[in-house]
Wavefront OBJ file of the C-alpha trace (Angstrom):
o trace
v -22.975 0.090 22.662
v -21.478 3.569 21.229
v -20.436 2.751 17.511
v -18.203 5.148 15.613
v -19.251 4.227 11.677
v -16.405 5.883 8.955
v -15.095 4.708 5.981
v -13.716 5.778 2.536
v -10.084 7.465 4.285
v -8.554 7.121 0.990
v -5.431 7.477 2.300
v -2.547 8.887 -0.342
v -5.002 11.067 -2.060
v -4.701 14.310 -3.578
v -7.232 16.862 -4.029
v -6.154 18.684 -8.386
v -2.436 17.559 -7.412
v -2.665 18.944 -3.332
v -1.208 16.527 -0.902
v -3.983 15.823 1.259
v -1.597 13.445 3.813
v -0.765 16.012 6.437
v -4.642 16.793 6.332
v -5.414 12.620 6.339
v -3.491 12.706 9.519
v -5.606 15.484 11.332
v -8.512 13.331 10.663
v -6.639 10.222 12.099
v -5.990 12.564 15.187
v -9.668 14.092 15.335
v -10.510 10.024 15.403
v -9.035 9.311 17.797
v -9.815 12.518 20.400
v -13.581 11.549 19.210
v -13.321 7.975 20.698
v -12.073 8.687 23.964
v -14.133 12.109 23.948
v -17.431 10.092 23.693
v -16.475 6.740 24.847
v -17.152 4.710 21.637
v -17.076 1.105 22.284
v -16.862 0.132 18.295
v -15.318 1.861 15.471
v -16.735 0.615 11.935
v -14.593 1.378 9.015
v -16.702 0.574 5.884
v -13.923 0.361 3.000
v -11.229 2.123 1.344
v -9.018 2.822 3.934
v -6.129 3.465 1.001
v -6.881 5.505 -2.323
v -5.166 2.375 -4.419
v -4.511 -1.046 -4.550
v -0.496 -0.113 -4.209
v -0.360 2.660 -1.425
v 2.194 4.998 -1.124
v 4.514 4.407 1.510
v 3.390 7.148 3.534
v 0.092 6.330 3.346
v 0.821 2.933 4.657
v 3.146 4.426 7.108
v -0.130 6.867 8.543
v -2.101 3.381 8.260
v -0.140 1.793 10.813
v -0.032 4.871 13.034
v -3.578 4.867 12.824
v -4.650 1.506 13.758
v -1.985 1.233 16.283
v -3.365 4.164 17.855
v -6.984 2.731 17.348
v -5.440 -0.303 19.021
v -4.163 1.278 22.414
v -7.682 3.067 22.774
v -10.811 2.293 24.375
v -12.950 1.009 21.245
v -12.877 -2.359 19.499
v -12.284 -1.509 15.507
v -13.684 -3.614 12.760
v -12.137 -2.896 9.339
v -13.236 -4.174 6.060
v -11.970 -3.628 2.195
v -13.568 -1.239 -0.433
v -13.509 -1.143 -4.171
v -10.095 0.593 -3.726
v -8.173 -1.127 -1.392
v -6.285 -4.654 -2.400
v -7.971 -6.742 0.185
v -4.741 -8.993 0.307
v -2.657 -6.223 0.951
v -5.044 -4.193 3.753
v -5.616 -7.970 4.975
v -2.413 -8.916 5.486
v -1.816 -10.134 9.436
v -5.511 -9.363 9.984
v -5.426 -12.715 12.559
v -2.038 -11.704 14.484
v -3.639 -8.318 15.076
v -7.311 -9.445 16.251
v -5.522 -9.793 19.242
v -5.103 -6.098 19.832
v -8.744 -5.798 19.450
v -8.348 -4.284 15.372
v -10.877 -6.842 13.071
v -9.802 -6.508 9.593
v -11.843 -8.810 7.433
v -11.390 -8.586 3.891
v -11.163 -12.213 2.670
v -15.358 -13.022 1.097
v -14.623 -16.266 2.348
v -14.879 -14.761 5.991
v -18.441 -13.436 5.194
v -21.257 -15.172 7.580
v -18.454 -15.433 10.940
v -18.775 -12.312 12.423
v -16.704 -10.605 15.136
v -18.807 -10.558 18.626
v -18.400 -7.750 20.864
v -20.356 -8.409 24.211
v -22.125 -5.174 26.064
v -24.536 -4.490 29.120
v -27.329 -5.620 26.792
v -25.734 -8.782 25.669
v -24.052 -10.147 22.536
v -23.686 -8.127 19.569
v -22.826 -10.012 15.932
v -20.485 -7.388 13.484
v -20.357 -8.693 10.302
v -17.842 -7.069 7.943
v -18.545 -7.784 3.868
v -16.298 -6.445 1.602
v -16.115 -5.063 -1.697
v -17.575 -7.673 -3.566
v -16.671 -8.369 -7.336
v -19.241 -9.935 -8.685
v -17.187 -11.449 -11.457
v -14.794 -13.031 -9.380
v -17.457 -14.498 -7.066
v -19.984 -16.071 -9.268
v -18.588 -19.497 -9.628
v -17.376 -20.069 -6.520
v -20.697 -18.502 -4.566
v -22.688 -19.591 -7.699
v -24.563 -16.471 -8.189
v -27.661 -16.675 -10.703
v -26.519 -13.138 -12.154
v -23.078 -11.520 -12.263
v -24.360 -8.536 -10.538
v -23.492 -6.370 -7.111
v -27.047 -7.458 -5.794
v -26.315 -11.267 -6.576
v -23.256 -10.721 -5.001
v -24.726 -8.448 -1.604
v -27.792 -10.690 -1.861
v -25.423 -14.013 -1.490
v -23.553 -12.318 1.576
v -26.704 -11.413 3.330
v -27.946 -14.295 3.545
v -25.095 -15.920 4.853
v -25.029 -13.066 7.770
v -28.653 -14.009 8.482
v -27.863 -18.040 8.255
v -25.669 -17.137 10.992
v -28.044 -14.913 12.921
v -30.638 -17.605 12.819
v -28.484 -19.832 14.942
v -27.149 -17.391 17.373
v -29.817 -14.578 17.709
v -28.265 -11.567 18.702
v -28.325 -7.792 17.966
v -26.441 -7.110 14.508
v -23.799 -4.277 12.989
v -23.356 -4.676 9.142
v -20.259 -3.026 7.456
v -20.631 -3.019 3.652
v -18.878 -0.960 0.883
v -20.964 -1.139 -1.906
v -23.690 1.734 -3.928
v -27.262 1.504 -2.215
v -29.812 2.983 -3.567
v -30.971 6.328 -1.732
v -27.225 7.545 -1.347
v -26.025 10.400 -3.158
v -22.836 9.845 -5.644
v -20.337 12.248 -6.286
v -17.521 12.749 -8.811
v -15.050 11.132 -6.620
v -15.907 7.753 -6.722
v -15.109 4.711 -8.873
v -17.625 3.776 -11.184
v -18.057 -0.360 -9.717
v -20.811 -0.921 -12.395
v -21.060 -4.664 -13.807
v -23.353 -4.361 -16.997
v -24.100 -0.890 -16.601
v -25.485 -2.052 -12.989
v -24.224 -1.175 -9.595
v -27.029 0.176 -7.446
v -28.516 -2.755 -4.405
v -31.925 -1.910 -2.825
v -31.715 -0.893 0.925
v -33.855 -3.688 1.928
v -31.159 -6.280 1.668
v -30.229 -4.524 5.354
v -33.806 -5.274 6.655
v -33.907 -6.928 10.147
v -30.292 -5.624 11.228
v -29.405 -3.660 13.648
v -27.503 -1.006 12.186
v -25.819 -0.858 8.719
v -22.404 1.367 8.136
v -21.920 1.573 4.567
v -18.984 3.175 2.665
v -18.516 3.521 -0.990
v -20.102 7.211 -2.033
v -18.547 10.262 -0.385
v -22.026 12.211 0.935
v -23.483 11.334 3.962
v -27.021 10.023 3.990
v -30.035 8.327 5.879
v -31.604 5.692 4.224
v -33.696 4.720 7.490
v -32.481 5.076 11.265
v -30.532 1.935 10.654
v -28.745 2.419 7.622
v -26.265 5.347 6.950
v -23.510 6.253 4.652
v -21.019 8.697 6.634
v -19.247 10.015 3.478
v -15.268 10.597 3.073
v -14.105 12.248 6.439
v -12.568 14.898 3.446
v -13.740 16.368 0.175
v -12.222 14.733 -2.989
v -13.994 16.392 -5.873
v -15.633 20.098 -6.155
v -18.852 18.176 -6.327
v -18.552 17.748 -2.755
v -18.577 21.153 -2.027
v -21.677 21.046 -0.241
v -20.837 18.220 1.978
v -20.478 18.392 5.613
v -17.723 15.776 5.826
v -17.378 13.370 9.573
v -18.535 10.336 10.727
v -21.733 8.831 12.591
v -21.758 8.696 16.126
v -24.970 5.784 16.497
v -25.969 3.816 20.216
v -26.955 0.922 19.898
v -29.232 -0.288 22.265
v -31.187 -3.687 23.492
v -33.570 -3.634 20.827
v -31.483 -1.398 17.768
v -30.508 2.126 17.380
v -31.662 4.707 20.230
v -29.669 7.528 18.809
v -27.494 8.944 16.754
v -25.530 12.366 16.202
v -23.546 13.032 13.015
v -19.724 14.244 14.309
v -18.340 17.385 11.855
v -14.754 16.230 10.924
v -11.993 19.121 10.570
v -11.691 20.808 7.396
v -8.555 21.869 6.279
v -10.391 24.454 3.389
v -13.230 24.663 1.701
v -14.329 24.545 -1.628
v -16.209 27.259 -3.685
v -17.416 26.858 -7.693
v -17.373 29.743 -9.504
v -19.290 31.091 -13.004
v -18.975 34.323 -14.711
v -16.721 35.962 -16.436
v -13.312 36.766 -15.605
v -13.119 41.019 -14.710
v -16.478 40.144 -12.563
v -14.468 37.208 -10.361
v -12.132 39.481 -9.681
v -13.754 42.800 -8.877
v -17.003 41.004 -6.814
v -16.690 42.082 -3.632
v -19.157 39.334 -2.444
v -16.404 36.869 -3.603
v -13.868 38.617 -1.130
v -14.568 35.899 1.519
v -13.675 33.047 -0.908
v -9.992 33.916 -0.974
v -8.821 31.255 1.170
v -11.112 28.561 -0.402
v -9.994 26.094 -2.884
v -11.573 27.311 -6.125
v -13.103 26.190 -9.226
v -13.926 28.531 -12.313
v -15.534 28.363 -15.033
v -15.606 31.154 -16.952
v -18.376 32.993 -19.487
v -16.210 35.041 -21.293
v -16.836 35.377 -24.880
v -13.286 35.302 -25.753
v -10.998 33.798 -23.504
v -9.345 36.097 -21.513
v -4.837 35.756 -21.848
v -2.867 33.981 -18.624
v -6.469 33.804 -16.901
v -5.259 31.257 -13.808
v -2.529 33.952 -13.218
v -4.797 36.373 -12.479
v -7.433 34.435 -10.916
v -4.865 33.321 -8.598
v -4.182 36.826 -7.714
v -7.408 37.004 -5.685
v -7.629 33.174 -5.148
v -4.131 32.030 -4.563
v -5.876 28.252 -4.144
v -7.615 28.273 -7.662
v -7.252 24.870 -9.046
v -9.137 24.044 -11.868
v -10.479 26.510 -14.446
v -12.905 25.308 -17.191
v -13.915 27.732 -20.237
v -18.069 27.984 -21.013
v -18.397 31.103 -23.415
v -22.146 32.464 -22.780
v -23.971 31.654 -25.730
v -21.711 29.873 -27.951
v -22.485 26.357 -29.318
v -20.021 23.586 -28.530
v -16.653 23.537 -31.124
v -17.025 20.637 -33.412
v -14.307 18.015 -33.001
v -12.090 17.754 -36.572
v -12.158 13.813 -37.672
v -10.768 13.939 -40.877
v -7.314 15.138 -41.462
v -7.126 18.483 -43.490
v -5.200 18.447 -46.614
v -2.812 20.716 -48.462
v -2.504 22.680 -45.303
v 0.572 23.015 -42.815
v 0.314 21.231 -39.369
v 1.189 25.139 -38.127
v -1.863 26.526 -39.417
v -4.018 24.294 -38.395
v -2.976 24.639 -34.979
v -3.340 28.384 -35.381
v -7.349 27.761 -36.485
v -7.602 25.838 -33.691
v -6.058 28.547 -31.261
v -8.811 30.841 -32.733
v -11.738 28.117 -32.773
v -11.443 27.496 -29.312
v -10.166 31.459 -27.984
v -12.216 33.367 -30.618
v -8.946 35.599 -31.280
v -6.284 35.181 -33.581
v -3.296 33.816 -32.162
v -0.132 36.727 -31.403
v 2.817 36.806 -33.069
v 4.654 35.342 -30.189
v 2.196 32.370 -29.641
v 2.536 31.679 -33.084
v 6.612 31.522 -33.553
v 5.786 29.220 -30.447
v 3.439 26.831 -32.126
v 5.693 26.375 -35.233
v 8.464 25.660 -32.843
v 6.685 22.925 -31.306
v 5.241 21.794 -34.996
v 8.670 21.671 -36.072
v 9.961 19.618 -32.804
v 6.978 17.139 -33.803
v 7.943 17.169 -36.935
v 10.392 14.192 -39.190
v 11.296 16.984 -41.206
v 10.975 20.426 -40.060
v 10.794 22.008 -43.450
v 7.727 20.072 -44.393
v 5.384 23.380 -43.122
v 7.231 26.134 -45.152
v 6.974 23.509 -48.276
v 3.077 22.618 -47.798
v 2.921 26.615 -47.011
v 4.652 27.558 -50.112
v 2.755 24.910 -52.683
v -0.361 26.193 -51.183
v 0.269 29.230 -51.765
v 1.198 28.849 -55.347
v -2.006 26.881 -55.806
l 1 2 3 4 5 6 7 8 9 10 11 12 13 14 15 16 17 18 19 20 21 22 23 24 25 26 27 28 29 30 31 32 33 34 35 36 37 38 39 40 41 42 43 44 45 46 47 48 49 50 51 52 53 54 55 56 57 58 59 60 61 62 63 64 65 66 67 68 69 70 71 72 73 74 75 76 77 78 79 80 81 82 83 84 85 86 87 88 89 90 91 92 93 94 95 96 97 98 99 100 101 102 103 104 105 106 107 108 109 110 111 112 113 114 115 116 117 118 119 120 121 122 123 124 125 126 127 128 129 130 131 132 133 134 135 136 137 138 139 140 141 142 143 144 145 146 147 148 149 150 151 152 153 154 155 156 157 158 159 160 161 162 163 164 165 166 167 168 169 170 171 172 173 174 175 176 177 178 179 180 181 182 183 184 185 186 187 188 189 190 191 192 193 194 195 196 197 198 199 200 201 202 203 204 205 206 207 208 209 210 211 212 213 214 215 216 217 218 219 220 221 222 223 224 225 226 227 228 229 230 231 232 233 234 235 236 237 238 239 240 241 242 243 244 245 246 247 248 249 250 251 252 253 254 255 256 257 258 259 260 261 262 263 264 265 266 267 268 269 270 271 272 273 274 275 276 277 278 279 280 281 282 283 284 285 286 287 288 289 290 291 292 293 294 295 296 297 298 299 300 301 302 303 304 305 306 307 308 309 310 311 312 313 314 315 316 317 318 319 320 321 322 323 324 325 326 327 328 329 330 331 332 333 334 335 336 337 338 339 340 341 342 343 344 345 346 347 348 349 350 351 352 353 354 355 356 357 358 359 360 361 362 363 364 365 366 367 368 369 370 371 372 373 374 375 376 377 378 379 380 381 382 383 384 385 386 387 388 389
């Protein structure tokens, strides 16, 4: 059997405010050529098919493309909910459309009955778990601990209940944070107690194991993978090669697997220094068509700096400020008195630029104090008393 093991679509995303639908929809299309291209019997989809409980209509609308496409191919699909989907929502018809060969299981109630695909080599069990909230599930599954490897724990054992009666060969979907995988900054924290992390060896004795939740790729053993996000979500992901697991299953477990390089619609490059030397690097010059993130060293910060960094990176999207050597600002807690709201916005302007506001930003700043204000001749009195102080 020739599994095809994705998950974490997030569907309705952006990447720093870019649509990323029209580059969701490649992927869906890349899917798809992969499946016939290689003649996968099974496609796994290990959580988070949307980016949100409430999806935006396009995203549902590229949804339905998608698994009606899935549908009319060659492969069997088995779908089940992550951490951001609404499982009653992505569930929804999930037993009118097992008959077109698409599993979605998203209901905890459904974990232990899996969906059995048959092969040359025999039967093969796919059990699909869930997100699990611990929370929710620890009176009715009475779990000792409200914790994600009470919760994992409990639904493994009901997979193997059902293995001991009907010995087969085993696929395991699971969206949860397993040890060994690498996190990025594009994930939701699904800590319970400052806890989220299961061991690997709750997957002992199964076939293979396609896990979704964190956005890297990784091999915890030959028989238990994360695939990552097909796309980058977060510049921490820069280094990611994003696509899916291409795994065969044979009569005895996994014989092989190859690791299937999704499109990419632009890469990501993180940038330090300050800002004359991003722009006049010529070792930067094959960055330009990258989506960018700067930080930059300069000791005072530079005047409309994403302007001009976007006139040699037109997709610069986030820009952070890191002066070499200077300590951290402290943050003000107390309120000052006997001063005007203007001028402490102009200290600030220089705490956090090192310069003096100009004339220009400052007429700005008391336009906006003013527009704040209940009574916009409160500065020039606080000004004036101060001043005769």
């Amino acid at each position: 059997m020739r599994i095809l093991h994705t998950s974490d679509w997030h569907l309705g995303r952006s990447f720093h405010r870019v649509g990323m639908l029209e580059h969701q929809a490649a992927f869906v299309d890349h899917l798809i050529e992969v499946v016939e291209a290689e003649q996968v019997d099974l496609v796994a989809v290990a959580g988070d098919v949307y980016d949100r409980a409430l999806p935006h209509v396009d995203a549902v609308r590229l949804a339905d493309e998608a698994l009606a496409r899935l549908a009319a191919s060659r492969a069997r699909v088995v779908i089940t909910s992550g951490n951001h989907d609404s499982a009653q929502r992505l569930g929804f018809g999930s037993r009118l459309i097992d008959a077109a060969g698409v599993h979605v299981r998203t209901d905890a109630s459904s974990v232990g009955a899996p969906v059995v695909l048959e092969d040359a080599d025999g039967p093969v069990a796919v059990h699909a778990i869930p997100y699990l909230d611990p929370q929710a599930l620890q009176e009715p599954w009475g779990l000792p601990v409200r914790s994600h490897e009470a919760a994992l724990d409990e639904a493994m054992r009901r997979v193997r209940a059902h293995l001991a009666r009907r010995p087969m060969r085993s696929v395991v979907l699971a969206h949860a944070f397993v040890a060994g995988g690498l996190p990025s900054a594009s994930e939701r924290d699904i800590s319970v107690g400052g806890v989220s992390v299961v061991p690997s060896a709750l997957f002992d004795e199964i076939s293979y194991t396609a896990l979704g939740h964190l956005h890297g790729r990784a091999t915890l053993s030959d028989g238990v993978r994360y695939c990552g996000s097909p796309l980058a979500y977060s510049f921490s992901e820069a280094g990611h090669t994003k696509g899916c697991w291409l795994v065969d299953l044979g009569p005895d477990g996994v014989t092989g697997s190859t690791f299937v390089e999704a499109p990419v619609p632009r890469r990501l490059a993180t940038l330090t220094g300050d800002l004359d030397t991003l722009l006049t690097d010529p070792r930067l010059e094959t960055l330009s068509d990258h989506w960018v993130q700067a930080t930059l060293t300069d000791a005072v910060r530079p005047d409309q700096p994403m302007e001009r960094l976007r006139g040699r990176f037109p997709h610069a999207l986030v820009l952070t400020f890191a002066p070499a050597g200077e300590p951290t600002a402290g943050v003000l807690t107390v309120a000052p008195s006997g001063r005007s709201d203007h001028d402490v916005a102009l200290d600030f302007v220089e705490e956090m630029r090192g310069s003096r506001a100009t004339d220009a930003e400052s007429a700005l700043l008391l336009a906006a104090c003013d527009a704040c204000a209940e009574d916009p001749e409160a500065d020039l009195v606080v000004s004036a008393d101060a001043g005769a102080g």
